[in-house]
VEXSEFI-777786 format. One record per residue (C-alpha): residue number from 0; residue in three letters; y, z, x. Coordinates in Angstrom, 2 decimals. Layout:
VEXSEFI-777786
 seq type      py      pz      px
 NUM  ALA       Y       Z       X
...
This chain:
VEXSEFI-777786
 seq type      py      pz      px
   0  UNK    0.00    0.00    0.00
   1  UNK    3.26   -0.39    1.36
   2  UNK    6.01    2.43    1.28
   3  UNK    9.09    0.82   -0.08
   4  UNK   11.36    2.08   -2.60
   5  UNK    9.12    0.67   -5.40
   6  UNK    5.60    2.71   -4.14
   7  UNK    3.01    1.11   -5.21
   8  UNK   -0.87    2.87   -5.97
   9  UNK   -4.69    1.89   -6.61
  10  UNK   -4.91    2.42  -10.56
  11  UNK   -8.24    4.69  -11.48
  12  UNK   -9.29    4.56  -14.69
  13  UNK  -10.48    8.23  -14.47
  14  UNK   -8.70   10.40  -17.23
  15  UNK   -6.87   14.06  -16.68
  16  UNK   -4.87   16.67  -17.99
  17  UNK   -2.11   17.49  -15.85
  18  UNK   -0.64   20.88  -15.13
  19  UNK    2.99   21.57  -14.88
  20  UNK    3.60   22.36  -11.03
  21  UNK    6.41   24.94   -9.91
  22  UNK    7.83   24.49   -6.15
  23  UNK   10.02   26.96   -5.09
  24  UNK   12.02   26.92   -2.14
  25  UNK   13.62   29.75   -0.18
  26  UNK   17.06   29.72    2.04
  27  UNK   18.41   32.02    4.87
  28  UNK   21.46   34.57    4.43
  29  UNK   22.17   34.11    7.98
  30  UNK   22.11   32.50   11.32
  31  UNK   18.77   34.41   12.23
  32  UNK   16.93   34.25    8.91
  33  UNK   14.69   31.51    7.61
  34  UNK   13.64   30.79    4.17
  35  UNK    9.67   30.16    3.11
  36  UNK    8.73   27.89   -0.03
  37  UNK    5.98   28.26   -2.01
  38  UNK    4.24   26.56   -4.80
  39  UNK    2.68   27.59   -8.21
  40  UNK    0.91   26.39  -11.01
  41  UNK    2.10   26.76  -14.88
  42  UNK   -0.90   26.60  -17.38
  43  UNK   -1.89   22.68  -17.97
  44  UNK   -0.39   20.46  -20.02
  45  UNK   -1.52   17.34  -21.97
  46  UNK    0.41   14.40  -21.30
  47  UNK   -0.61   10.54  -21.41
  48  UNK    0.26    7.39  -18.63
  49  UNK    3.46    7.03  -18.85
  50  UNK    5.03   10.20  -20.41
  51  UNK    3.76   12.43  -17.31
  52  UNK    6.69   14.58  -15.33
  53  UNK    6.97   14.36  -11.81
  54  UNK    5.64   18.02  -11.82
  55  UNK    3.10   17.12  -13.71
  56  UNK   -0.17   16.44  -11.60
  57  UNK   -4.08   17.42  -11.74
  58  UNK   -5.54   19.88  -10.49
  59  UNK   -3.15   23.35   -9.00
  60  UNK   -1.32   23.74   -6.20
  61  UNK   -1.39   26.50   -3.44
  62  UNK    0.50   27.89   -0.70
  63  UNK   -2.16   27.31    2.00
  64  UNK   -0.36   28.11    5.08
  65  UNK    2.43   30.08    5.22
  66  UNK    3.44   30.69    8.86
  67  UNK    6.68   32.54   10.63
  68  UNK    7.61   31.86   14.12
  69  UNK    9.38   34.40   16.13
  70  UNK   11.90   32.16   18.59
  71  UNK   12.97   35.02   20.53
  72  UNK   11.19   37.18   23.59
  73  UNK   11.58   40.39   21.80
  74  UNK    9.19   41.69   18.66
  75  UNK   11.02   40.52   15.70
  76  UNK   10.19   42.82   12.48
  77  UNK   10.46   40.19    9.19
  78  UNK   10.14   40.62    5.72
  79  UNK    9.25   38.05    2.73
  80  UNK   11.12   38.73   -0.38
  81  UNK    9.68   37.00   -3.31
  82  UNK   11.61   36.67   -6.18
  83  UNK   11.10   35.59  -10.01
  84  UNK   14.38   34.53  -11.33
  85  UNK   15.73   37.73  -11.05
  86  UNK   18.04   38.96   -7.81
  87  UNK   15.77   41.57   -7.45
  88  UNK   12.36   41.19   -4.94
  89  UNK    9.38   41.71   -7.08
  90  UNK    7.65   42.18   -4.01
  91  UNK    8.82   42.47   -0.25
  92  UNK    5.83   41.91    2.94
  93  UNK    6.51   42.77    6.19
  94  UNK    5.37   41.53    9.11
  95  UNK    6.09   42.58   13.17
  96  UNK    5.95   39.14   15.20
  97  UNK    5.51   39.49   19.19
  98  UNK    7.86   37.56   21.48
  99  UNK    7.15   33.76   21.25
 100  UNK    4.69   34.63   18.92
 101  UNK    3.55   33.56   15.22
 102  UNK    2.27   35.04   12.20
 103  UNK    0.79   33.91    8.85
 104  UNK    1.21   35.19    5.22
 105  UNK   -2.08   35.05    3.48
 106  UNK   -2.01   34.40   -0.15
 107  UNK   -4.26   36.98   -1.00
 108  UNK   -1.24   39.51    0.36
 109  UNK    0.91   38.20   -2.41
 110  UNK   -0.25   40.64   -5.39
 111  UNK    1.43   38.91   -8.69
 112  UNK    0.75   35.75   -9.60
 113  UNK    3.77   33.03  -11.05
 114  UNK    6.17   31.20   -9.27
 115  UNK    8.60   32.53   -6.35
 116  UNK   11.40   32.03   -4.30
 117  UNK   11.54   33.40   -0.85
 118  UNK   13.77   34.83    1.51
 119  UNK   12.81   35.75    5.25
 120  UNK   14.85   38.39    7.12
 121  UNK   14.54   39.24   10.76
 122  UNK   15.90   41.13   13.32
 123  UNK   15.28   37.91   15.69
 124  UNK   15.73   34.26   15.38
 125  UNK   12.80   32.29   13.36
 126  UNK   11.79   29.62   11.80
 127  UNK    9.37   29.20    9.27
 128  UNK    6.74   26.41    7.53
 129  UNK    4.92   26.38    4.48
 130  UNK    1.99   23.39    3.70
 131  UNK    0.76   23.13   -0.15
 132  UNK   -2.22   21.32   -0.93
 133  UNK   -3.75   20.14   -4.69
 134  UNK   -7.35   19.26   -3.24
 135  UNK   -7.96   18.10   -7.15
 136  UNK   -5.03   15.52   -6.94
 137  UNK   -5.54   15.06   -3.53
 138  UNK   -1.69   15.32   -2.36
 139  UNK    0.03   17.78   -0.11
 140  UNK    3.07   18.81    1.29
 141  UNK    5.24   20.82    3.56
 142  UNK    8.80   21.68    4.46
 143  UNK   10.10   24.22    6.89
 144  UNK   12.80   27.28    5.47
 145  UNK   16.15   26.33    5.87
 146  UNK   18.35   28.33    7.97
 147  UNK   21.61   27.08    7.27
 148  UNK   21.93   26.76    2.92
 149  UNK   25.19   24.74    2.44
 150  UNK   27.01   24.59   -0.74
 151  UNK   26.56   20.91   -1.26
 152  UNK   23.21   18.94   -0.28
 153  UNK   22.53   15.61   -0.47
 154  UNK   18.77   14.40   -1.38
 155  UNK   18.80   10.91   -0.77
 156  UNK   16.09    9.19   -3.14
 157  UNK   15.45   10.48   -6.19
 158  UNK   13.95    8.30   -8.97
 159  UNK   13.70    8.41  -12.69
 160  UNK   10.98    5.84  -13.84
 161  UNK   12.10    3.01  -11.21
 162  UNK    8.36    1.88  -10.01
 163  UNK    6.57    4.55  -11.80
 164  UNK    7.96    6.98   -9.73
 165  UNK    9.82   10.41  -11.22
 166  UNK   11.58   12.89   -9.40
 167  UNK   11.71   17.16  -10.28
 168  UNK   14.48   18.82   -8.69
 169  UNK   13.83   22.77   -6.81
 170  UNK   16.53   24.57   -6.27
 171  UNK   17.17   27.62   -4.96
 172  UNK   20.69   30.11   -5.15
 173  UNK   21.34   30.87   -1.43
 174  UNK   23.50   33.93   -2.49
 175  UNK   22.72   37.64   -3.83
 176  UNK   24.80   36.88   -7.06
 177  UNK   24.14   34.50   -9.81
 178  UNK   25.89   31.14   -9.60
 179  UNK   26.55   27.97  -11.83
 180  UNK   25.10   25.04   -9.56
 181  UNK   25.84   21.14  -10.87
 182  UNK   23.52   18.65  -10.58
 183  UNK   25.05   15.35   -9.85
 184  UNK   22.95   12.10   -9.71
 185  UNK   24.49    8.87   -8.65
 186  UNK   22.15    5.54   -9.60
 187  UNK   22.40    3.18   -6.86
 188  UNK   25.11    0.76   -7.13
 189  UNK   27.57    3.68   -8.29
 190  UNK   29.87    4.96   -6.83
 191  UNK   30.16    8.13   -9.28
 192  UNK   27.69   10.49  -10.66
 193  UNK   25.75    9.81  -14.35
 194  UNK   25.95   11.49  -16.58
 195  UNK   29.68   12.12  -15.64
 196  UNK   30.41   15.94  -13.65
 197  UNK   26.77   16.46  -13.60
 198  UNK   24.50   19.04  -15.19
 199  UNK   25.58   22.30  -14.69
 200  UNK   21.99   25.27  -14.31
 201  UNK   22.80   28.75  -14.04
 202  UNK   20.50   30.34  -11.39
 203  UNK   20.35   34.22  -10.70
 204  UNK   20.75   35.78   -7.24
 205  UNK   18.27   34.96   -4.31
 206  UNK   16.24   32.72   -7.12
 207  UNK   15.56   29.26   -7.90
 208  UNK   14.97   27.11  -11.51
 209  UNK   12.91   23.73  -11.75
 210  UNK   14.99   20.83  -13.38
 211  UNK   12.93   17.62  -14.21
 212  UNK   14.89   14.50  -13.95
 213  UNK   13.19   12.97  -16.67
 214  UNK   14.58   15.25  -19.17
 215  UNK   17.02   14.02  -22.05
 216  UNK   19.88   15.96  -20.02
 217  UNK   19.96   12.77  -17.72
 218  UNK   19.82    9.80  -19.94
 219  UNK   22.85    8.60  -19.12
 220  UNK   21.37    7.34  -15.74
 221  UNK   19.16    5.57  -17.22
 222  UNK   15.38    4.94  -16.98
 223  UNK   12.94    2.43  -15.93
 224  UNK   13.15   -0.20  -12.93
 225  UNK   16.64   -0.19  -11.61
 226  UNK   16.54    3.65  -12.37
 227  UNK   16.97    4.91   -8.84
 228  UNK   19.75    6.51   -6.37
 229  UNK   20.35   10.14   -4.87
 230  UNK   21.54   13.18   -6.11
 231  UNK   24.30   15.76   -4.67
 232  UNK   23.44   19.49   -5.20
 233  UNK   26.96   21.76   -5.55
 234  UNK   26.90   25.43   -5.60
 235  UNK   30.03   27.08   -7.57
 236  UNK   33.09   27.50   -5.41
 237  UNK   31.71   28.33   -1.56
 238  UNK   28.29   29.61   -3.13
 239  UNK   24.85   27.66   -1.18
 240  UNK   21.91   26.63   -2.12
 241  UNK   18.67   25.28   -0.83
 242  UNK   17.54   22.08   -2.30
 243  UNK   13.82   19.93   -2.71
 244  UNK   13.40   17.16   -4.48
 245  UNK    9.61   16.20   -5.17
 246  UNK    8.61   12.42   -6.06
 247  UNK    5.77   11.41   -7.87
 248  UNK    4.17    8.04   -8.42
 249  UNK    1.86    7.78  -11.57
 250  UNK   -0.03    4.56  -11.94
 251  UNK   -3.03    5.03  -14.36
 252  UNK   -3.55    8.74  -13.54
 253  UNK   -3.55    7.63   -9.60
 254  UNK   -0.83   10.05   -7.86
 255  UNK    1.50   10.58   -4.86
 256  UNK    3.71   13.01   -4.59
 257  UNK    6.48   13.32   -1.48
 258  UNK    9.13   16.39   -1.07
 259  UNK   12.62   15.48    0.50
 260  UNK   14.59   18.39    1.47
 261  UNK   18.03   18.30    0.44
 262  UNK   20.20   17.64    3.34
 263  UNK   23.90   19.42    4.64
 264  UNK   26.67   17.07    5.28
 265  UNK   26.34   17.19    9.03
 266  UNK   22.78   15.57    8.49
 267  UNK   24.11   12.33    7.35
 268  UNK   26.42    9.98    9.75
 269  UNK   27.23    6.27   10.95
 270  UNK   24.14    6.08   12.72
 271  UNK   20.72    8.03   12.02
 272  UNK   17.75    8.90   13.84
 273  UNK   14.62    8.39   12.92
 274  UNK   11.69   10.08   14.75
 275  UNK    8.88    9.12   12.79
 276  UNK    8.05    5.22   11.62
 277  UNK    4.48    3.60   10.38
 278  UNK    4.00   -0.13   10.39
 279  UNK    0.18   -0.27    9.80
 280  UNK   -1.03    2.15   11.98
 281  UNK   -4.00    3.72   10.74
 282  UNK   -2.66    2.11    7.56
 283  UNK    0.30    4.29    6.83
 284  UNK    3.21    2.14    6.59
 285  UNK    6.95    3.68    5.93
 286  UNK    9.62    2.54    4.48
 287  UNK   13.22    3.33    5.53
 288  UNK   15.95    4.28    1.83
 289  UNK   19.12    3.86    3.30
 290  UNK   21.93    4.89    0.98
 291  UNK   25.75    3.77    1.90
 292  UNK   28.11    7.09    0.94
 293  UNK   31.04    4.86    0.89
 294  UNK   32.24    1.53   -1.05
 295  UNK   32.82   -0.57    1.88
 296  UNK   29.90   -2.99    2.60
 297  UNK   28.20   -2.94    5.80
 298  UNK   25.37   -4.12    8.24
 299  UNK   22.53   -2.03    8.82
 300  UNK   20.40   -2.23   12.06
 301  UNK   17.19   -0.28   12.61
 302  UNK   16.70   -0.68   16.36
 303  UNK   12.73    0.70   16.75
 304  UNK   11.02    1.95   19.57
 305  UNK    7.14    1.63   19.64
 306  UNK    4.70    4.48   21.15
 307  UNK    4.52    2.64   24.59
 308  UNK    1.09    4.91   24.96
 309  UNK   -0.45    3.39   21.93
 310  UNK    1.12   -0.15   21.69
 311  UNK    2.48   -0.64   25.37
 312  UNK    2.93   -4.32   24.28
 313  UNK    5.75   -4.19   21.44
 314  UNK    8.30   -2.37   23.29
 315  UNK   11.65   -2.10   21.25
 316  UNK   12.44   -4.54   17.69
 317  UNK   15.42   -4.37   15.86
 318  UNK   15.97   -5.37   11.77
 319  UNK   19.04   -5.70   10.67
 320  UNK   20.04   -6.14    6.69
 321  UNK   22.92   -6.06    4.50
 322  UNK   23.86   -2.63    2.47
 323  UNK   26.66   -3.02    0.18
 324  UNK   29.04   -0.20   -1.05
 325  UNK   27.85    2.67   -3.20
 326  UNK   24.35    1.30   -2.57
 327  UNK   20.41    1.72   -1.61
 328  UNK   18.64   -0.51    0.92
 329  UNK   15.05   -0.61    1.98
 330  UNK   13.62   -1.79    4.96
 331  UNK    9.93   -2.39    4.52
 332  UNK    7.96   -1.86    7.71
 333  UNK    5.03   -3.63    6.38
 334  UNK    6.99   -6.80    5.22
 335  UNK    8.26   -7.13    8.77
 336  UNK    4.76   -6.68   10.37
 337  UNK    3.80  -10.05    7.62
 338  UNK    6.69  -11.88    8.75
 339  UNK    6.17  -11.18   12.57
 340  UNK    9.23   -8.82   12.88
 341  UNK    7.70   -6.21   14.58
 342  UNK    4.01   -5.92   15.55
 343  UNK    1.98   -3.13   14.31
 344  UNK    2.66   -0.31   15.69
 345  UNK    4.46    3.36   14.95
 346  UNK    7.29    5.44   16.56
 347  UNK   11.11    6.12   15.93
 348  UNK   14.06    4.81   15.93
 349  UNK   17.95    4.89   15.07
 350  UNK   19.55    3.78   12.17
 351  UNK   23.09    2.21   13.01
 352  UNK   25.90    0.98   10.97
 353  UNK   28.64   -1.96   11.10
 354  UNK   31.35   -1.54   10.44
 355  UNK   30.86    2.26   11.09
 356  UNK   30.21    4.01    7.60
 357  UNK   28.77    6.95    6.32
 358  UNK   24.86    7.43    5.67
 359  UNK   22.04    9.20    4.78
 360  UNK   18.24    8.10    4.58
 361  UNK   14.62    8.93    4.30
 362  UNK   11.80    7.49    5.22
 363  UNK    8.82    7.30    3.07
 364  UNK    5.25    6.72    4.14
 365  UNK    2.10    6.05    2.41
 366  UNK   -1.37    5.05    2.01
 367  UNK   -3.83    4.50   -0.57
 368  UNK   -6.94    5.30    1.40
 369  UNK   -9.44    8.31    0.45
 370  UNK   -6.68    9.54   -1.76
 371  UNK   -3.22    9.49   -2.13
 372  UNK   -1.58   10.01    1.35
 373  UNK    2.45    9.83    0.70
 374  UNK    4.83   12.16    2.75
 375  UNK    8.67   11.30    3.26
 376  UNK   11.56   12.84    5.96
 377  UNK   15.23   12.47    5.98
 378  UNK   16.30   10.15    9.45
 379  UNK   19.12   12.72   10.75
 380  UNK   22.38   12.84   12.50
 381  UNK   21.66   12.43   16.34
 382  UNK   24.15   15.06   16.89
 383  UNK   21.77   17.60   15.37
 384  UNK   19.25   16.94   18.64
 385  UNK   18.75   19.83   20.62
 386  UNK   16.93   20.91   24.00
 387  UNK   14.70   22.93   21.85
 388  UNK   12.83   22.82   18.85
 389  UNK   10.41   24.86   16.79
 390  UNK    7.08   23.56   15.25
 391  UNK    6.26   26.33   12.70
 392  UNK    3.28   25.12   11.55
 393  UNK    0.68   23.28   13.86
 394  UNK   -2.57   23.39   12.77
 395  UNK   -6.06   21.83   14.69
 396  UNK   -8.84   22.94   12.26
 397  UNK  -11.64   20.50   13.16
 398  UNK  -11.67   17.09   15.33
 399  UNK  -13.68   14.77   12.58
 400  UNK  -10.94   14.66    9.72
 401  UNK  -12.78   17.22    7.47
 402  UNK   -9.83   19.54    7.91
 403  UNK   -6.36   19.63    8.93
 404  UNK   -4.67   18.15   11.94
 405  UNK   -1.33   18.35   13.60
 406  UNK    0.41   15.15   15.01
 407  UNK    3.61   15.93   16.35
 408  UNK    5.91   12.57   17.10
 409  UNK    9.03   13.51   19.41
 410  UNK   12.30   10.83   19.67
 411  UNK   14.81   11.45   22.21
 412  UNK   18.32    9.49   20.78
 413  UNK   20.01   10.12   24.67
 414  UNK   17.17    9.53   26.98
 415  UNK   15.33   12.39   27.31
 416  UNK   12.98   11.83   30.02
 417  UNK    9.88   14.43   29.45
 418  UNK    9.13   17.78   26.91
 419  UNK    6.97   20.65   27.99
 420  UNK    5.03   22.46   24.58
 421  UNK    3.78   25.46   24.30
 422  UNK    1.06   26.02   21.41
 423  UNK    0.60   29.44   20.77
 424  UNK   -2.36   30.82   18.27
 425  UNK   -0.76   32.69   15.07
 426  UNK   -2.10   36.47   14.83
 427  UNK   -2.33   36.80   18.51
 428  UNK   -0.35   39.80   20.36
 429  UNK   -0.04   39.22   23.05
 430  UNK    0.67   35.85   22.32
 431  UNK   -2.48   33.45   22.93
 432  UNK   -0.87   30.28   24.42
 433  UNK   -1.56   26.87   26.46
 434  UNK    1.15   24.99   27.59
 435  UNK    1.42   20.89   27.84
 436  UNK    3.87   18.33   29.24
 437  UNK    4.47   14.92   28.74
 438  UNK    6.97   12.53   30.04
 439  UNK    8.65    9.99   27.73
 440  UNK    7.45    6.55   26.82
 441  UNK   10.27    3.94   25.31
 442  UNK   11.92    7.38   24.43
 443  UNK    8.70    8.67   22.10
 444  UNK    6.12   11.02   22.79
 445  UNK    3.06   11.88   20.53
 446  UNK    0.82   14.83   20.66
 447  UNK   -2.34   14.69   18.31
 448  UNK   -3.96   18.16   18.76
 449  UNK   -7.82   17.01   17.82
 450  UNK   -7.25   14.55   21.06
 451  UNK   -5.62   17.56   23.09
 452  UNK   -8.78   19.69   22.08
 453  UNK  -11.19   17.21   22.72
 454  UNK   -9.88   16.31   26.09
 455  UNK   -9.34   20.40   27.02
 456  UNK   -5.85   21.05   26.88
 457  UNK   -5.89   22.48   23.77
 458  UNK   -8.68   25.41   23.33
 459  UNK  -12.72   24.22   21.89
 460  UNK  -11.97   25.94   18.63
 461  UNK   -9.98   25.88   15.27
 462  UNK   -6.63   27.75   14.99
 463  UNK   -3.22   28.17   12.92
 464  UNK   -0.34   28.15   14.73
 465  UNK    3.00   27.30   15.99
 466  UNK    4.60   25.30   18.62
 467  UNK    7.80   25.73   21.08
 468  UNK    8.97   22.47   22.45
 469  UNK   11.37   22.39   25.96
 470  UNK   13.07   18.33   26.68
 471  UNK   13.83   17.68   29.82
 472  UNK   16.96   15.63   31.15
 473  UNK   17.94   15.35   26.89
 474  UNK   17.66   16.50   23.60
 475  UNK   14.61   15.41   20.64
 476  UNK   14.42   15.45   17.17
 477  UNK   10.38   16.28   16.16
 478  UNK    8.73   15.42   12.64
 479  UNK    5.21   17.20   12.36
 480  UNK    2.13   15.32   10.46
 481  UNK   -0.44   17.05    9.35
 482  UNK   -3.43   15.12    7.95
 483  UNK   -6.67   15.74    6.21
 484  UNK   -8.95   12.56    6.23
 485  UNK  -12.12   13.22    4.57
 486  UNK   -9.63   15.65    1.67
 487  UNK   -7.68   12.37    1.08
 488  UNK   -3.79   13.97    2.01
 489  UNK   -1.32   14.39    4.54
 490  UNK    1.46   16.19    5.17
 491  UNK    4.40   16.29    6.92
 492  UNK    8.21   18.38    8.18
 493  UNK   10.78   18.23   10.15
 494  UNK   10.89   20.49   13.40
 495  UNK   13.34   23.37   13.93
 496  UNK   16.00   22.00   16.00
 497  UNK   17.88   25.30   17.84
C-alpha cells in the first residue's frame, strides 16, 4: 500500500464490533517533568462500514510499556499522577530511578480501571515513552510525554472521511485549573478555520476529554474526499495543553490507526527535517503531508539522503513540487520509486521551501502486510537538533519478529560525523548498560537492536529499556520504530531531544 494522504488498505470481509477507544495524553508542569499517555477501552459499540469513529476499532487497547528515563547522574524520585477528569490524582505511583537509569510502570500497579491522564514529576530531568498495542486489531502506537505543553499546537493532518480515513482528537489541560480550550480545524485550501472560531471543550485541571472529529459539531468542514487539513489546538489566554491526534483508516472492517502529536510553534519552519523516510523497504513506504501556514505559494524540495549502509548505491535524490497558499501537498515515496525518482531505499531528509515560508509536516508510513502496520511523525525544525537525545523506550524482545523490536534511525541536518549510544536495561540499579558507536553514513545512522544482539553488542537476551544517544562533531534528530512482525504492527516516536 502506499502512504499518501489518501491511505489506502486490503478490504477483509471479516465482520466486528468495534469498541470505543480512549487515548489520553499527559504534559509536564515544568522544564524537568515529563508527561506519560495511556490508553483505555470504553465498553464496545456496534457500528457498521462506514459510520465507524476513528476511536472506534476491534479488539482493546493497553498500555504495554510504560517506561521513565532518568537523564541525570543523580537518583531522581518520580511520581505518576493519573487523573479522571477531575484536577485531583485518583491515584499517584512513585518510583526512585538511578542515575542514567530507567524504570517501567506495570499495568498491573495501576489499581482502577477507566481512562487517565498523566503527569510525571521529578526531582531530575526525564523523559518518558508509552507503546499501546490492540493485538485484536492488530495496530499500535507510541508517543513520548511532552515536556514543554504550549498554549497553541499545531497537528498537521487530520482527516474527516477524506479516503476513509477519520481523525479523534486527545487533549490534555497542561495546567492545575480548569480551562476553555478551542478547537480550530482548517480544511486544506483555507486559509481560516471551519466551522468559524472553532469549538470551544471545557477541560478540568491536569485532565484531558476525547473529541471525535466526525461529530455534528464539525460539519461545517465538511466530509468525504476533499475533507482533509490540520487543526490548531488553543488553550484560554496563556493556559497549555498537550495535544494527539489519532487517524484511522476503515476499509471493510480492515484498520490503521497512526497518532500525530500536536506540535509547538518552534516545531514548524521554512525548512524541516525529516529523520525517518520508507520508499519500499521491507515494504513500508511513507508519505511526506506538507501543509503551507501562509497564503503565498511556494516550491517545495525534499532533498533525501539514503542509508549509505543499506543502499550504498542511491546516495542523495531530491523531489521538488509545487504547494500553493493555505494548502496540503503530498509527496509519495512510492510513486517516485515507479517513476525512477529515487531508488528503493529508506533514510531522512530535509524539507526546504522557496520562496522561504512557513511549514509544518508529517510523514506517514504504512504497510498492508500481516496486519495493518501504519505509524506517522511530524518532520521538525532543524533548530530543535541537539547533541543529545533520549530514547525512552527501546525494546529487543526476540530476534525472529514474534515480539517487539527497536530500530532507531538518527539524521544529522549540520553534519554530524558519528553518535555513541548507550542502552541501558530498565529495572537495573546499578544501571545495566552496553555502549555502541557508529560513525555517519550520507548523514544517517541506523541501529536495529535484534542485529546488535545477534552480532554481540547488544546482550543474548530480551529486555525493556531506554537509550542515551551522544553526536559527535553535530547535532541529530532520532525517530524510534518499534515493530512486531509475526503480531502484524509497528510502532513508532520521536526521540527526546535535550
Amino acid at each position: 500500500a502506499e502512504p499518501t494522504s489518501e491511505p489506502t488498505a486490503e478490504p477483509t470481509s471479516e465482520p466486528t464490533a468495534e469498541p470505543t477507544v480512549e487515548v489520553t495524553i499527559t504534559p509536564t508542569v515544568t522544564a524537568t517533568v515529563e508527561v506519560t499517555p495511556t490508553v483505555t477501552v470504553t465498553p464496545t459499540v456496534e457500528v457498521s462500514a462506514g459510520e465507524i469513529s476513528s476511536a472506534a476499532v476491534p479488539g482493546t487497547w493497553s498500555s504495554q510499556y510504560i517506561i521513565i528515563q532518568n537523564l541525570g547522574s543523580s537518583t531522581a524520585s518520580a511520581s505518576l499522577a493519573l487523573h479522571q477528569n477531575s484536577s485531583t490524582a485518583s491515584q499517584t505511583i512513585s518510583k526512585s530511578i538511578p542515575g542514567n537509569g530507567a524504570v517501567t510502570v506495570a499495568g498491573s500497579e495501576i489499581t482502577n480501571s477507566g481512562s487517565f491522564a498523566g503527569v510525571i514529576s521529578s526531582n531530575q530531568p526525564i523523559a518518558a515513552g508509552v507503546i499501546n498495542t490492540n493485538s485484536t486489531g492488530k495496530l499500535g502506537d507510541a508517543y513520548a510525554g511532552f515536556s514543554e505543553p504550549s498554549n497553541e499546537q499545531t497537528i498537521p493532518l487530520i482527516f474527516r472521511g477524506h479516503a476513509n480515513t477519520k481523525t479523534t482528537f486527545y487533549i490534555q489541560n497542561a495546567e492545575a485549573t480548569a480551562q476553555t480550550v478551542t478547537i480550530k480545524t482548517i480544511k486544506q485550501g483555507n486559509a481560516v478555520e471551519t466551522p468559524s472560531g472553532g469549538i470551544q471543550v471545557q477541560i478540568q485541571g491536569n485532565s484531558s476529554v476525547t473529541v471525535d472529529f466526525m461529530s455534528s459539531s464539525f460539519n461545517a468542514f465538511g466530509s468525504g474526499n476533499g475533507a482533509f487539513g490540520y487543526a490548531i489546538i488553543e488553550g484560554s489566554g496563556s493556559g497549555k495543553v498537550a495535544t494527539l491526534a489519532e487517524n484511522v483508516l476503515d476499509v471493510s472492517g480492515k484498520y490503521q490507526s497512526a497518532f500525530v502529536q500536536g506540535l509547538n510553534a518552534n516545531a514548524g519552519g521554512t525548512s524541516l527535517v525529516a529523520p525517518l523516510i520508507y520508499n519500499s523497504h521491507a515494504n513500508f513506504n511513507s508519505g511526506l503531508n506538507i501543509i503551507n501556514l501562509t497564503g503565498t505559494a511556494t516550491t517545495v524540495t525534499l532533498n533525501f539522503n539514503a542509508d549509505a549502509g543499506a543502499y550504498p548505491s542511491v546516495g542523495s535524490k531530491s523531489h521538488s513540487v509545487s504547494l500553493a497558499g493555505n494548502s496540503v501537498v503530498n509527496i509519495n515515496m512510492a510513486a517516485l520509486n515507479k517513476s525512477k525518482i529515487i531508488p528503493t531505499s529508506f533514510g531522512g531528509g530535509t524539507i526546504s521551501t522557496s520562496p522561504a515560508v512557513n511549514i509544518v509536516a508529517v510523514v506517514n508510513t504504512n504497510k498492508v502486510v500481516n496486519g495493518s502496520f501504519a505509524f506517522s511523525s511530524p518532520a521538525v525544525n532543524p533548530g530543535l537538533a541537539t547533541s543529545n537525545v533520549a530514547a525512552p523506550v527501546a525494546l529487543q524482545l526476540g530476534t525472529t519478529g514474534g515480539a517487539f523490536n527497536s530500530g532507531i534511525n538518527i539524521f544529522s541536518p549540520n553534519g554530524a560525523t558519528g553518535v555513541t549510544t548507550q542502552w541501558v536495561i530498565a529495572n537495573t540499579d546499578p544501571p545495566e548498560t552496553y555502549t555502541i558507536s557508529q560513525s555517519f553514513s550520507n548523514g544517517v545512522v541506523n541501529l536495529n537492536a535484534a542485529t546488535l544482539r545477534k552480532n554481540g553488542q547488544l546482550p543474548n537476551k530480551n529486555f525493556v529499556g531506554s537509550v542515551f544517544m551522544t553526536f559527535t562533531g553535530g547535532s541529530g534528530i532520532v525517530v524510534v520504530n518499534n515493530d512486531f512482525a509475526s503480531g502484524g504492527l509497528s510502532t513508532q516516536m520521536l526521540g527526546v531531544n535535550y
